[in-house]
PASEBA-1860 file (N, C-alpha, C; in nm, 3 decimals):
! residues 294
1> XXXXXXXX> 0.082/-0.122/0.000/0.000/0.000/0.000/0.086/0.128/0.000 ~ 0.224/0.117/0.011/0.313/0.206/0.003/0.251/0.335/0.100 ~ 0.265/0.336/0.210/0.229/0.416/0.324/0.351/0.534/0.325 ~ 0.244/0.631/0.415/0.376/0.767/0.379/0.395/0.772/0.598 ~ 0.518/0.767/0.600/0.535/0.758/0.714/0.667/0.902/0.779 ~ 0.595/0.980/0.847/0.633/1.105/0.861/0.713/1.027/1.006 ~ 0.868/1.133/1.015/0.913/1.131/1.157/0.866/1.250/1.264 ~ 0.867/1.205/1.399/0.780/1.292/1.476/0.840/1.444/1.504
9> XXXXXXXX> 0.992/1.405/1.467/1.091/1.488/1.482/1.143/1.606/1.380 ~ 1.076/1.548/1.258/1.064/1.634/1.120/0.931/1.658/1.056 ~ 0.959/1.786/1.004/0.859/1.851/0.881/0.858/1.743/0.769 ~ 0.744/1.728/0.713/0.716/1.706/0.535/0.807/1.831/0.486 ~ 0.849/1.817/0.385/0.895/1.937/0.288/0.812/1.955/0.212 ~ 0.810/2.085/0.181/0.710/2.109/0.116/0.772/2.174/-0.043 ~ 0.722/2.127/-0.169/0.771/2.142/-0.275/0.659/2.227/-0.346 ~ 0.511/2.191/-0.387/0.432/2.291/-0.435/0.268/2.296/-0.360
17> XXXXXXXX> 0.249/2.340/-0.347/0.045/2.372/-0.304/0.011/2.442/-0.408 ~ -0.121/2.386/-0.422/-0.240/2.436/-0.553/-0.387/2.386/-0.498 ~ -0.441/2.434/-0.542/-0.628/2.429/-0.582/-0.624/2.414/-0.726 ~ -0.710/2.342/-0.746/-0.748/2.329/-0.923/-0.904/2.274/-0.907 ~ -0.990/2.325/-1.053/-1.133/2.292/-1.100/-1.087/2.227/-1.230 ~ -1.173/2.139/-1.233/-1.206/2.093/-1.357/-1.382/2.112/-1.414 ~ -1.398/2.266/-1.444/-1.549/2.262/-1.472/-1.610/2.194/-1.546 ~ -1.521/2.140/-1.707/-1.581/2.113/-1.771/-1.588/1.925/-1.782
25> XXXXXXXX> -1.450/1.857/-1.701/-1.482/1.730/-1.711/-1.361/1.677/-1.761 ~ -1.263/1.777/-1.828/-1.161/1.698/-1.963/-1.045/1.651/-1.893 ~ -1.013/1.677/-1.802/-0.894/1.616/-1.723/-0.891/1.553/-1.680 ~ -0.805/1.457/-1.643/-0.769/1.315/-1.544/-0.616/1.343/-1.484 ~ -0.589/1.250/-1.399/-0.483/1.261/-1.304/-0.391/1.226/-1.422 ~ -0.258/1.289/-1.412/-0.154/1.298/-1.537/-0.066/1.111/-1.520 ~ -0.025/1.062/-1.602/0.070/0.955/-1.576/0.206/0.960/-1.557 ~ 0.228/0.937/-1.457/0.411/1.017/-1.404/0.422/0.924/-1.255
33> XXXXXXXX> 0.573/0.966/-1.273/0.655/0.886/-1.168/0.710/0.998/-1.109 ~ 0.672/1.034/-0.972/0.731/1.159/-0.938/0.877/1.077/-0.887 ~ 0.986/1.132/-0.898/1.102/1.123/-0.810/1.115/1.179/-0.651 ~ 1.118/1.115/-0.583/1.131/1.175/-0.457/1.031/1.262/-0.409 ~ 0.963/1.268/-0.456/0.828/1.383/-0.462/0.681/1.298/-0.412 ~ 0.635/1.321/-0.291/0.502/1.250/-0.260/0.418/1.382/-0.255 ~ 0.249/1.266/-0.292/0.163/1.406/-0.339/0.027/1.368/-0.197 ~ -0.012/1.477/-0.166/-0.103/1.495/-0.119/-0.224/1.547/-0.195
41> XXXXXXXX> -0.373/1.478/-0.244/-0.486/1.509/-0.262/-0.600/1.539/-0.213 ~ -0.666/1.648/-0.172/-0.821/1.602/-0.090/-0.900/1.659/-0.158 ~ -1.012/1.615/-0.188/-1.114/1.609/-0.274/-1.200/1.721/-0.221 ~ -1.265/1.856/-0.259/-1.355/1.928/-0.214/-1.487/1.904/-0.299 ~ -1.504/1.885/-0.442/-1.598/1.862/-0.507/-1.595/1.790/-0.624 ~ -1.691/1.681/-0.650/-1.653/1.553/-0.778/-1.616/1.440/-0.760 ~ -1.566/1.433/-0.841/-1.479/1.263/-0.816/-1.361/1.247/-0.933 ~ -1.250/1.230/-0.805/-1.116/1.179/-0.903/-1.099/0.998/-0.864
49> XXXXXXXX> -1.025/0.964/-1.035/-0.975/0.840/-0.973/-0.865/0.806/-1.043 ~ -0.763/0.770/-0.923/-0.636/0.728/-0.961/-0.591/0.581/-0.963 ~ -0.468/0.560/-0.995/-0.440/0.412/-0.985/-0.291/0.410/-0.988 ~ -0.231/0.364/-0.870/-0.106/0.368/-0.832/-0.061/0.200/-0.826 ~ 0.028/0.213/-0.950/0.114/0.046/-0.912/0.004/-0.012/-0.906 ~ -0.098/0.012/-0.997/-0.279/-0.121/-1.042/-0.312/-0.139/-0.893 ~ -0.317/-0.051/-0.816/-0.402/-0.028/-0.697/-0.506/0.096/-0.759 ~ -0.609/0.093/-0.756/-0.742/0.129/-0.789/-0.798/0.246/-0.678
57> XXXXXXXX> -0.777/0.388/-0.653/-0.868/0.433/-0.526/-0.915/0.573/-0.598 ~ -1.106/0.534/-0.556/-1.175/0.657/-0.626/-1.182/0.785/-0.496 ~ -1.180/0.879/-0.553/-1.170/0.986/-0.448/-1.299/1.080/-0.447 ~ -1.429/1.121/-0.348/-1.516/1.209/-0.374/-1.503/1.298/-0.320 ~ -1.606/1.384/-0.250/-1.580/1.524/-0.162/-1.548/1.488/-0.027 ~ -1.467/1.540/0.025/-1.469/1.483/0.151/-1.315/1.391/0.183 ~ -1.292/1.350/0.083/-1.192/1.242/0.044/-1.059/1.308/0.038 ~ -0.925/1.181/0.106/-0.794/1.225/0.058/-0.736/1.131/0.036
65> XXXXXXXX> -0.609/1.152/-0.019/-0.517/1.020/-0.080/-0.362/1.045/-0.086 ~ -0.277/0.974/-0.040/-0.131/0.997/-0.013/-0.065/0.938/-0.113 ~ -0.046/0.996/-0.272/0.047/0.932/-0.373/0.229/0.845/-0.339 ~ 0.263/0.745/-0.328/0.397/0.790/-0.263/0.530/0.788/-0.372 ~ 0.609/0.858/-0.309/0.749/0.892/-0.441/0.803/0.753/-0.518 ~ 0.830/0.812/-0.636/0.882/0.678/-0.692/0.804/0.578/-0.711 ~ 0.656/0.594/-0.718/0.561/0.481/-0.767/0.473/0.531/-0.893 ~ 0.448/0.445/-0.993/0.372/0.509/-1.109/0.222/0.498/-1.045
73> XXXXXXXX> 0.185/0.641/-1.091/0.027/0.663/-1.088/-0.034/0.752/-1.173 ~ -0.126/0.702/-1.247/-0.223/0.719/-1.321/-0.370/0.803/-1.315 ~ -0.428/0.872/-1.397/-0.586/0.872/-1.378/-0.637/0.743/-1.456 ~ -0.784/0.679/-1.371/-0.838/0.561/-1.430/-0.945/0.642/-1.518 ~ -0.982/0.797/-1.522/-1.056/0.849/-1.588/-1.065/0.984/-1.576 ~ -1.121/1.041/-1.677/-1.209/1.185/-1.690/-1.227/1.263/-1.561 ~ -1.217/1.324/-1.473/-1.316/1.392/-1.369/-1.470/1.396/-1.413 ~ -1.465/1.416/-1.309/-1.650/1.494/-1.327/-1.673/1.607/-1.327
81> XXXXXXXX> -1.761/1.655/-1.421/-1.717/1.826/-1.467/-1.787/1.950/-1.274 ~ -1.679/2.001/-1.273/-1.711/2.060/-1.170/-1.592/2.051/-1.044 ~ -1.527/1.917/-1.061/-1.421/1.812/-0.959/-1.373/1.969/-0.925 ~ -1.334/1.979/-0.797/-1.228/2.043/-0.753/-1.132/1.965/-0.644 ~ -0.989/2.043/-0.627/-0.954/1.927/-0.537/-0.798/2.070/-0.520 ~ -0.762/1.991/-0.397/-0.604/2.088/-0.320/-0.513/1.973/-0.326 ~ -0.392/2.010/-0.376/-0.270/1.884/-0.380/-0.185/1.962/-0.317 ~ -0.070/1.873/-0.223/0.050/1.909/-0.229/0.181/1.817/-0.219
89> XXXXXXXX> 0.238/1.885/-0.280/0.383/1.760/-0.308/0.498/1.843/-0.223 ~ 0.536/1.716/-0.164/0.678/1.727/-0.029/0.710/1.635/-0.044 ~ 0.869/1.649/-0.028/0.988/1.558/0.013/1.013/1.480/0.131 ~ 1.027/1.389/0.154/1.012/1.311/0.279/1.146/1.359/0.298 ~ 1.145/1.384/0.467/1.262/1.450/0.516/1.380/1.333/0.523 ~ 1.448/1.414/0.553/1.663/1.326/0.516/1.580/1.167/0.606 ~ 1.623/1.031/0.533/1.651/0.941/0.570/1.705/0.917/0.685 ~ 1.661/0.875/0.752/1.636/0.802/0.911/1.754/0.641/0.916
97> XXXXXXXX> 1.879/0.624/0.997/1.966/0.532/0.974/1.839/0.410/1.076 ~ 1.847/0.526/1.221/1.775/0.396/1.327/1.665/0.402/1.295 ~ 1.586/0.299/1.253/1.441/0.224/1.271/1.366/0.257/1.364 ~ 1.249/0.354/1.384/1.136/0.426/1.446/1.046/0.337/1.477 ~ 0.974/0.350/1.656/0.930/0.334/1.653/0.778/0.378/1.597 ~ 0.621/0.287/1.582/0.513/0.391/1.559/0.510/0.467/1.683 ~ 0.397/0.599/1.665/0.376/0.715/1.760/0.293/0.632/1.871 ~ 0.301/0.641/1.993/0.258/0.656/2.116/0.233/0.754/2.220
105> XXXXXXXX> 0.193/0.806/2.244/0.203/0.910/2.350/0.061/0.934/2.401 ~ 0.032/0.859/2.465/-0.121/0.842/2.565/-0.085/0.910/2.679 ~ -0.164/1.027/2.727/-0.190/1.062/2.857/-0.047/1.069/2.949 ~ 0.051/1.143/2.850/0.174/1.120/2.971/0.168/1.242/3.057 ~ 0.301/1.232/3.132/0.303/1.365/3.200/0.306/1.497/3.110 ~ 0.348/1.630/3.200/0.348/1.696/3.106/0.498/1.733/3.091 ~ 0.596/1.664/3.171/0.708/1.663/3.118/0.715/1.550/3.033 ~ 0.765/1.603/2.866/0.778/1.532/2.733/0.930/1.476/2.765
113> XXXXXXXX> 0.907/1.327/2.768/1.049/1.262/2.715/1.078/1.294/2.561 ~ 1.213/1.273/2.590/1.253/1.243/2.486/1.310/1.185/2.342 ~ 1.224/1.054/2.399/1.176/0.968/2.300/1.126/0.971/2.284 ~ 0.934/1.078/2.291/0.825/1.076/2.219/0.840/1.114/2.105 ~ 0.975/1.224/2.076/0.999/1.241/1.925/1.083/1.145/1.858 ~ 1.112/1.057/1.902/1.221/0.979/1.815/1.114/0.833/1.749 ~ 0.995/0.870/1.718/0.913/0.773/1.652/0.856/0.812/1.544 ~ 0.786/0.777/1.475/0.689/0.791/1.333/0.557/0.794/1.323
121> XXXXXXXX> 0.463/0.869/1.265/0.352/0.877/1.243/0.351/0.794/1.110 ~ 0.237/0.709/1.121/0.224/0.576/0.946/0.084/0.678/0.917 ~ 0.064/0.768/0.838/-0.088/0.833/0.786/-0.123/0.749/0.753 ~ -0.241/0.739/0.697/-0.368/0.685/0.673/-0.316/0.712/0.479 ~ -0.352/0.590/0.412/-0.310/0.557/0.271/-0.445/0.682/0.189 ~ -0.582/0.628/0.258/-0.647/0.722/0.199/-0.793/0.697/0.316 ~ -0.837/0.824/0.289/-0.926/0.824/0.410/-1.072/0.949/0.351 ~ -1.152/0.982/0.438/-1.262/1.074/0.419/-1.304/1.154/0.581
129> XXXXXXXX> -1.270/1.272/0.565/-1.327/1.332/0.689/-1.462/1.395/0.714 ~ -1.500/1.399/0.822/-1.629/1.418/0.850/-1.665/1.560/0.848 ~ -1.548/1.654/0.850/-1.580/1.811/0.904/-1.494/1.844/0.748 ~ -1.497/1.833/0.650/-1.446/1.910/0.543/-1.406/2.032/0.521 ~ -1.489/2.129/0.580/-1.510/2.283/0.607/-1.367/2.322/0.680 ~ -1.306/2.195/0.771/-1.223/2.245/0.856/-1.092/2.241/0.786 ~ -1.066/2.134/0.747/-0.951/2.090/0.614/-0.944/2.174/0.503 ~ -1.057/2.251/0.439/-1.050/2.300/0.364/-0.969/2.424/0.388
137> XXXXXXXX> -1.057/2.486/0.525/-0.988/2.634/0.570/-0.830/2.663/0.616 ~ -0.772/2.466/0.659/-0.655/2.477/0.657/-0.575/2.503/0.591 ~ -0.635/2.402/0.438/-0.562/2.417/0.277/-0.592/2.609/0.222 ~ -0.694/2.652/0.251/-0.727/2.789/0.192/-0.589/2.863/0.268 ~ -0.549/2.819/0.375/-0.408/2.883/0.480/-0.316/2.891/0.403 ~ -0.262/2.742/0.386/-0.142/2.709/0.294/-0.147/2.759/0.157 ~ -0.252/2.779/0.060/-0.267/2.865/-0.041/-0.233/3.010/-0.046 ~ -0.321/3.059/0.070/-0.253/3.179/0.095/-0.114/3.220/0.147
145> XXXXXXXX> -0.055/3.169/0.261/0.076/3.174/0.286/0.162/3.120/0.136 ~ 0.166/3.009/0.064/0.262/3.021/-0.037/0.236/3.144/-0.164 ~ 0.139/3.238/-0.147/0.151/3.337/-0.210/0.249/3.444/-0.159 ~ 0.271/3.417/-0.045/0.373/3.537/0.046/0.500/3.560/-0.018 ~ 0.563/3.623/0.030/0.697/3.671/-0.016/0.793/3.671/0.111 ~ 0.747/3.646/0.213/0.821/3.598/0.333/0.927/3.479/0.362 ~ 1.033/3.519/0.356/1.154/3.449/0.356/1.171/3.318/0.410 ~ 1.081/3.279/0.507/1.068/3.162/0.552/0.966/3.105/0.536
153> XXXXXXXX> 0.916/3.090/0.433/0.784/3.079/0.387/0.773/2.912/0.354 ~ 0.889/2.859/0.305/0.928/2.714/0.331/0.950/2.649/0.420 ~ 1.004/2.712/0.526/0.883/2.667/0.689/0.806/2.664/0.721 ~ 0.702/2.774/0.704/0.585/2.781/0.759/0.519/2.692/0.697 ~ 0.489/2.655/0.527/0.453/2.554/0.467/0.401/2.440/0.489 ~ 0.578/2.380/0.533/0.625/2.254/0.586/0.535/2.262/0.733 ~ 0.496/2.386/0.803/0.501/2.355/0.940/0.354/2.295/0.925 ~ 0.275/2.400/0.854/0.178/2.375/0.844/0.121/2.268/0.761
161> XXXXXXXX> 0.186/2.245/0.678/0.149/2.097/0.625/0.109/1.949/0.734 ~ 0.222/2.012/0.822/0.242/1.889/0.948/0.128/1.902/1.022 ~ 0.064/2.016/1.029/-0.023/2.035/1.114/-0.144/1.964/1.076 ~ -0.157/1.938/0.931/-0.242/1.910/0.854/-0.267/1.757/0.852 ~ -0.179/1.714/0.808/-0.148/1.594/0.844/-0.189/1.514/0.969 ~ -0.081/1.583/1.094/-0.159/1.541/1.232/-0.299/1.555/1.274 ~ -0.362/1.634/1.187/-0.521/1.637/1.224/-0.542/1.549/1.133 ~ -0.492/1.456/1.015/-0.566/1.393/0.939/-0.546/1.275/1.037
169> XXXXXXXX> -0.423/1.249/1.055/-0.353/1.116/1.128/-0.479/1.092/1.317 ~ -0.482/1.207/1.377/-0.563/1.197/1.481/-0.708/1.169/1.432 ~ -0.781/1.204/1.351/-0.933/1.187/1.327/-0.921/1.044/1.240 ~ -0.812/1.028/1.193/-0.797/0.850/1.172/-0.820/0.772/1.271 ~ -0.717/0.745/1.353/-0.703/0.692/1.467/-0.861/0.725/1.538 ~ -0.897/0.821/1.565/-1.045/0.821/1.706/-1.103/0.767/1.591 ~ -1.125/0.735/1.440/-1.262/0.717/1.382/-1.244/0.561/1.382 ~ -1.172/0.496/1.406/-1.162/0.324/1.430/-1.169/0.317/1.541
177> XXXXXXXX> -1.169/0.344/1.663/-1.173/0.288/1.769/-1.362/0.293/1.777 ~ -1.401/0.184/1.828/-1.483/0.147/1.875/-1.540/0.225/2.001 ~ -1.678/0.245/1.999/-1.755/0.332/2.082/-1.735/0.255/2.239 ~ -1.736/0.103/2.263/-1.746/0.054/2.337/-1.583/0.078/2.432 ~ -1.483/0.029/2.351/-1.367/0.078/2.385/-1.349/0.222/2.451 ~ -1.372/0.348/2.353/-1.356/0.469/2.415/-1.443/0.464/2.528 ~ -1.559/0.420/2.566/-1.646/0.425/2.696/-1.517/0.361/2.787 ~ -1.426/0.255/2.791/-1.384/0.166/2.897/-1.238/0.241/2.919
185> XXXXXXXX> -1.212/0.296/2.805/-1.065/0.346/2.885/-1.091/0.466/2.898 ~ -1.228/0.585/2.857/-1.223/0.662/2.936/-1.316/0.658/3.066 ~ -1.322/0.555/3.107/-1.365/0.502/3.262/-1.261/0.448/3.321 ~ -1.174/0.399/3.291/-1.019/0.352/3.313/-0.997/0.442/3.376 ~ -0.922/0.558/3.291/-0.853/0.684/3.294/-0.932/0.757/3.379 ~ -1.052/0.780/3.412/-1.120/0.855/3.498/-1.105/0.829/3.637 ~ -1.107/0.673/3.679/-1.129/0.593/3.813/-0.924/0.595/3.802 ~ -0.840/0.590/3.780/-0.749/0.591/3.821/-0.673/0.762/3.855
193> XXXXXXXX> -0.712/0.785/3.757/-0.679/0.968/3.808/-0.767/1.043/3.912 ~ -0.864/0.975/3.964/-0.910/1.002/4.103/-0.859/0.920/4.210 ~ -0.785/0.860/4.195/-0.755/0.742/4.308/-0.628/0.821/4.356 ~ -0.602/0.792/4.469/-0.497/0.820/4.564/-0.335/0.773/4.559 ~ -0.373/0.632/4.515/-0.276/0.526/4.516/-0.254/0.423/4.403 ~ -0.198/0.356/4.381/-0.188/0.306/4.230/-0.300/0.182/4.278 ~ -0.339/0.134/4.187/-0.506/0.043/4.192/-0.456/-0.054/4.171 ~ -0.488/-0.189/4.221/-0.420/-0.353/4.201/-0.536/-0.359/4.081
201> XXXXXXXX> -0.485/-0.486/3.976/-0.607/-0.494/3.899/-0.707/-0.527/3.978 ~ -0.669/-0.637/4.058/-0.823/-0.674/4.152/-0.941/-0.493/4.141 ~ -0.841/-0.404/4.217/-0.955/-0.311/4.279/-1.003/-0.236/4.142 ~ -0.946/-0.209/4.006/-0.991/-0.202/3.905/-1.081/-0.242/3.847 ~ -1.099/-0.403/3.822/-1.170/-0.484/3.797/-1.293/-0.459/3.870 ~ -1.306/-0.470/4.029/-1.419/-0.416/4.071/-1.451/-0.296/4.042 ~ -1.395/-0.197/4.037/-1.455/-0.021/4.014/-1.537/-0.034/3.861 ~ -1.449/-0.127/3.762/-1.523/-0.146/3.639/-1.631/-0.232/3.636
209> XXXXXXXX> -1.634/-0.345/3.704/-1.693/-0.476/3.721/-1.678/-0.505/3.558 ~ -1.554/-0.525/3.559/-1.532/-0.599/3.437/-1.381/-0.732/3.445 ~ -1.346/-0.800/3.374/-1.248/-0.876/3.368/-1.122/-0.758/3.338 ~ -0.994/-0.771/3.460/-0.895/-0.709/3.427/-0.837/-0.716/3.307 ~ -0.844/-0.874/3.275/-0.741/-0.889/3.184/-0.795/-0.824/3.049 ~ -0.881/-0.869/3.001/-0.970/-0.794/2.920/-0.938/-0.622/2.873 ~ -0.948/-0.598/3.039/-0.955/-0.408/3.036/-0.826/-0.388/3.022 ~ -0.729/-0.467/3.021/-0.571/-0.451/3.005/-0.530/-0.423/2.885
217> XXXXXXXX> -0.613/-0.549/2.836/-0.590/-0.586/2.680/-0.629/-0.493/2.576 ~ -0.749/-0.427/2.608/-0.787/-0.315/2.522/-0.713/-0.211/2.535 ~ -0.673/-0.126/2.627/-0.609/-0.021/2.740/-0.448/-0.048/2.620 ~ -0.399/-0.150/2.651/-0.247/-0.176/2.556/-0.258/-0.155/2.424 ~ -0.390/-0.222/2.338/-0.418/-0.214/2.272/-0.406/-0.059/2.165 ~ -0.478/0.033/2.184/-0.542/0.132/2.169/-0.396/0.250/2.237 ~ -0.364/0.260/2.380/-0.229/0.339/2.412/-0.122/0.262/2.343 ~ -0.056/0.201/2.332/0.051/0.158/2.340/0.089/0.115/2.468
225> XXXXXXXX> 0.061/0.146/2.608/0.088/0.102/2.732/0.042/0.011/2.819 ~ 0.045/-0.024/2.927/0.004/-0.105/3.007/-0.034/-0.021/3.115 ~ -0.168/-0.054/3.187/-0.210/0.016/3.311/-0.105/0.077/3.393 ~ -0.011/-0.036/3.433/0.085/-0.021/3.574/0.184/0.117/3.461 ~ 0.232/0.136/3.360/0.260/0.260/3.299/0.142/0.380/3.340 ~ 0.041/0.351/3.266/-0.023/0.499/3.314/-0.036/0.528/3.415 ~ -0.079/0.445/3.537/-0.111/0.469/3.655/0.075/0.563/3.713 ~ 0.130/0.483/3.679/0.304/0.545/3.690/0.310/0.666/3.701
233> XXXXXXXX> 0.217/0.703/3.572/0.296/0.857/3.498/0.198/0.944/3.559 ~ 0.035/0.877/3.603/-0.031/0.986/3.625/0.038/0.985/3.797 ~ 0.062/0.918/3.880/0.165/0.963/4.018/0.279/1.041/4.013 ~ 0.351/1.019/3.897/0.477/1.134/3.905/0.441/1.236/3.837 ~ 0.319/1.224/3.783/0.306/1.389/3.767/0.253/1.459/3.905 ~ 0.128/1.401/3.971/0.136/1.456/4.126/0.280/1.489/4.177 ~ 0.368/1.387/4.161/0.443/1.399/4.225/0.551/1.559/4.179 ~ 0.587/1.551/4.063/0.648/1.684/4.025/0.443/1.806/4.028
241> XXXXXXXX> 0.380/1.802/4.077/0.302/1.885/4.151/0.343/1.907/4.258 ~ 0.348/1.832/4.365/0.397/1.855/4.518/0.534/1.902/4.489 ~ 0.664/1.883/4.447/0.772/1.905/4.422/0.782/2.089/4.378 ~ 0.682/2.065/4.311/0.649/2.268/4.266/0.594/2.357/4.370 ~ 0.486/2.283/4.417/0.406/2.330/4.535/0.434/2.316/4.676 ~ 0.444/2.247/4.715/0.401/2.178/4.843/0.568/2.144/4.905 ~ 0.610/2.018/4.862/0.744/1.972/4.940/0.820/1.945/4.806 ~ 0.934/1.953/4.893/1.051/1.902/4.843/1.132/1.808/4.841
249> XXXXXXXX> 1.076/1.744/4.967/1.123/1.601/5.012/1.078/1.503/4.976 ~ 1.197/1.408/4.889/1.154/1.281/4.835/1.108/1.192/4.897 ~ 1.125/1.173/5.014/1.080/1.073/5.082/0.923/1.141/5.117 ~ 0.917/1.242/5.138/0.788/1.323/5.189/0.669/1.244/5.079 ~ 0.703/1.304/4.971/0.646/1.252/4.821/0.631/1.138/4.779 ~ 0.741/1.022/4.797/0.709/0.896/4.775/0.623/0.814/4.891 ~ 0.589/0.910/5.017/0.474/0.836/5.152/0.375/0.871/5.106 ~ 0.322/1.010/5.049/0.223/1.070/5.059/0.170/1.003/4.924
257> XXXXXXXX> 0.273/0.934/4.803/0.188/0.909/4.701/0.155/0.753/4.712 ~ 0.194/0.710/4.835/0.155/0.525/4.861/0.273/0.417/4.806 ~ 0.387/0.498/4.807/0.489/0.408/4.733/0.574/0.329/4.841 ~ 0.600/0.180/4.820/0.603/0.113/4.924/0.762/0.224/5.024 ~ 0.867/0.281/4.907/0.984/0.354/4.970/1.014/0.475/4.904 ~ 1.095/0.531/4.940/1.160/0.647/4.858/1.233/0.542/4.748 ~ 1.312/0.479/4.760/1.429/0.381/4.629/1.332/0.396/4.508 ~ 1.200/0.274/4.548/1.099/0.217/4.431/1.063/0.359/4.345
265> XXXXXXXX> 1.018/0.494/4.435/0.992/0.602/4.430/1.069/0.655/4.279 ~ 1.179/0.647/4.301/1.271/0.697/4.276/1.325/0.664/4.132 ~ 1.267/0.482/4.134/1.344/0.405/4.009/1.249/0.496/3.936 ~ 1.121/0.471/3.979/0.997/0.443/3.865/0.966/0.679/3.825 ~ 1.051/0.710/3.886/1.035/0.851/3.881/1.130/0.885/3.754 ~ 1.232/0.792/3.767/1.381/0.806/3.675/1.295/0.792/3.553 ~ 1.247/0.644/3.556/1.175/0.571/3.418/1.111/0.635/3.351 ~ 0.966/0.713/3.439/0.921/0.805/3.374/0.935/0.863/3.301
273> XXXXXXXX> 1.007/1.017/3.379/1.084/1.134/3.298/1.190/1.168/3.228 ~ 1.312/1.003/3.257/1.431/1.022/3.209/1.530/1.078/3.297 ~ 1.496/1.099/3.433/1.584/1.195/3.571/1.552/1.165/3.675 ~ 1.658/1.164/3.739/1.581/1.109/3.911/1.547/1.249/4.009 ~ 1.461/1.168/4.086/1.394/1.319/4.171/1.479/1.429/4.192 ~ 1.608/1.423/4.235/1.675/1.504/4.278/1.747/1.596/4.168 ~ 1.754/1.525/4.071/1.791/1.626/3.932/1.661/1.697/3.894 ~ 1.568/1.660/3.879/1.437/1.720/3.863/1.423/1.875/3.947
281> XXXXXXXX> 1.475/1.816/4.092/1.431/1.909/4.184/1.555/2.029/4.187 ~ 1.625/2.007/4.081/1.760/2.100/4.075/1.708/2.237/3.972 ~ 1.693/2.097/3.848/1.658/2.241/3.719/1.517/2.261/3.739 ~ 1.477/2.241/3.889/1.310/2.335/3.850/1.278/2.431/3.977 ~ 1.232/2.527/3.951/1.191/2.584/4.040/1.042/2.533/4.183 ~ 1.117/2.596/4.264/1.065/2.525/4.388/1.014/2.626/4.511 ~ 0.912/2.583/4.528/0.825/2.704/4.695/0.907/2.648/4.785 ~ 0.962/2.749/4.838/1.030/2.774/4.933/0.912/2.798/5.085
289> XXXXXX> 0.910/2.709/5.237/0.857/2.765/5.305/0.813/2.870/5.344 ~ 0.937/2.966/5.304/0.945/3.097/5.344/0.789/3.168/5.201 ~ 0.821/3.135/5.121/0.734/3.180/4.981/0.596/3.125/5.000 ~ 0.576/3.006/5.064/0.457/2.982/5.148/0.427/3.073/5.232 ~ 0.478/3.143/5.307/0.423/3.196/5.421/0.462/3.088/5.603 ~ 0.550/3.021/5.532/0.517/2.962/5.679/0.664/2.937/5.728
END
C-alpha cells in the first residue's frame, strides 16, 4: 500500500500547493513517476480516480489520498465536470539510519520525554473526513501563505502541512476505535486519576466490574501502554506537583503518594521522565517555606 510515514521529529517538505477545478470534465490525473516527490490530494468537489502500481482508489468530496514517491500513478478516468480538489507535493525529510518506533504518546506527564519524538507517524493511505469545512480552511491557509513573499515561507509551509497531516492522522485513529472501547478506557482513565494510590487490577476490575485482563488488553491495545505505565505517569506527575508546590522532600512525596519507599519512588520517577527526583528538583523551580508563608 506504500504508506507515507512522517518522523515525529521532522517537517514534510514542502515542494508545491495548488487548488485546481475541472469545470468542464476533460482532465484526469496525469501519468508520471514523481522522483522523490510524494503528493497529497483532498477532494472538495466531484470525483477523481487514480491508480497507483494497479491499486485502484476513487476519491469524492470529503476524500484524501497519499500518492507515494517513486511509484507510477495514473488517472483511471475523466473527472467529473465541476471536480475540484487541493494537492501538495513534499519531500520526505533526510533518511532516518535507526528504525522508528510507531507514535505513542497516551496521557503522559506533562514533562515530554525524549523519546516521544524519536518515533513515526504511518498516515492513513487514503481516508474521508467528517468536518471538510475544517480541512479546507486549513488548505485555503497554505494557499494563501505560499503566495507570500516571506523568507521563511518554506517553513511555515512545511510547518503547516504537518499540522495538517496530524489532524488527518488523529481523526484516523479516534474514527476506528470502537464506541465501546472509548467508553472503557475513558472510565479507566477517569477511576485511576481520582484514586490516591496506584489500583491492584483486583480493585480495578471491581470499580469497572469488568475482567482485568480484558480491560488490560484493550487499554495496551489502543495506548501503546500497560495500566501499571499509566497509573506510573499519572503519580509522578502529582508527584512533580507537590515538588512545585508543596514539598521538596523525596521521601515526603514517595509516603504521601503510597509508594512502598523512597528507592521504588525513585526508580519508577527516573523511568518516567528520564531523571531522578533530585535532578528534577535541581533544574526546577521550587516554593520555598518561606514563599509559602510559613
Amino acid at each position: 500500500m506504500y504508506a507515507i510515514k512522517l518522523p515525529t521529529y521532522q517537517l514534510p517538505l514542502v515542494r508545491e500547493v495548488g487548488f485546481m477545478t475541472d469545470e468542464k470534465g476533460v482532465l484526469n490525473h496525469p501519468h508520471r513517476k514523481l522522483d522523490n516527490i510524494n503528493v497529497f490530494i483532498f477532494v472538495v468537489k466531484g470525483k477523481i480516480e487514480v491508480i497507483e502500481d494497479d491499486n485502484f482508489y476513487e476519491l469524492s468530496a470529503g476524500s484524501y489520498l497519499f500518492l507515494r514517491k517513486n511509484i507510477t500513478h495514473w488517472g483511471a478516468g475523466s473527472y467529473l465536470p465541476g471536480t475540484s480538489w487541493y494537492y501538495i507535493h513534499f519531500y520526505d525529510p533526510p533518511t532516518v539510519i535507526v528504525p522508528l518506533e510507531d507514535y505513542h504518546n497516551f496521557q503522559q506527564t506533562s514533562l515530554i520525554a525524549e523519546e516521544t519524538y524519536n518515533q513515526q507517524l504511518q498516515l492513513p493511505k487514503k481516508g474521508s473526513v467528517t468536518q471538510p469545512d475544517f480541512y479546507t480552511l486549513q488548505l485555503d491557509k497554505l494557499i494563501e501563505q505560499d503566495k507570500s513573499q516571506d523568507e521563511i515561507r518554506p517553513l511555515l509551509l512545511s510547518q503547516m502541512t504537518y499540522a495538517l497531516f496530524i489532524n488527518l492522522y488523529k481523526h484516523s485513529k479516534e474514527s476506528k476505535v470502537h464506541p465501546r472501547t472509548q467508553r472503557i478506557i475513558a472510565q479507566l482513565t477517569k477511576i485511576c486519576r481520582q484514586a490516591s494510590k496506584k489500583l491492584s487490577g483486583k480493585e480495578i476490575s471491581q470499580a469497572m466490574d469488568m475482567n482485568y485482563a480484558y480491560v488490560s488488553t484493550i487499554f495496551r491495545k489502543e495506548t501503546g501502554k500497560s495500566i501499571t505505565q499509566f497509573q506510573n505517569e499519572i503519580l509522578i506527575e502529582k508527584a512533580m506537583d507537590l515538588f512545585k508546590t508543596e514539598v521538596n522532600n523525596v521521601s515526603e512525596v514517595s509516603e504521601k503518594l503510597g509508594f512502598s519507599n523512597a528507592f521504588y519512588f525513585s526508580r519508577v520517577f527516573k523511568k518516567v521522565t528520564g531523571m531522578a527526583p533530585s535532578v528534577y528538583l535541581n533544574q526546577n523551580y521550587q516554593v520555598t517555606h518561606k514563599n509559602r508563608g510559613l
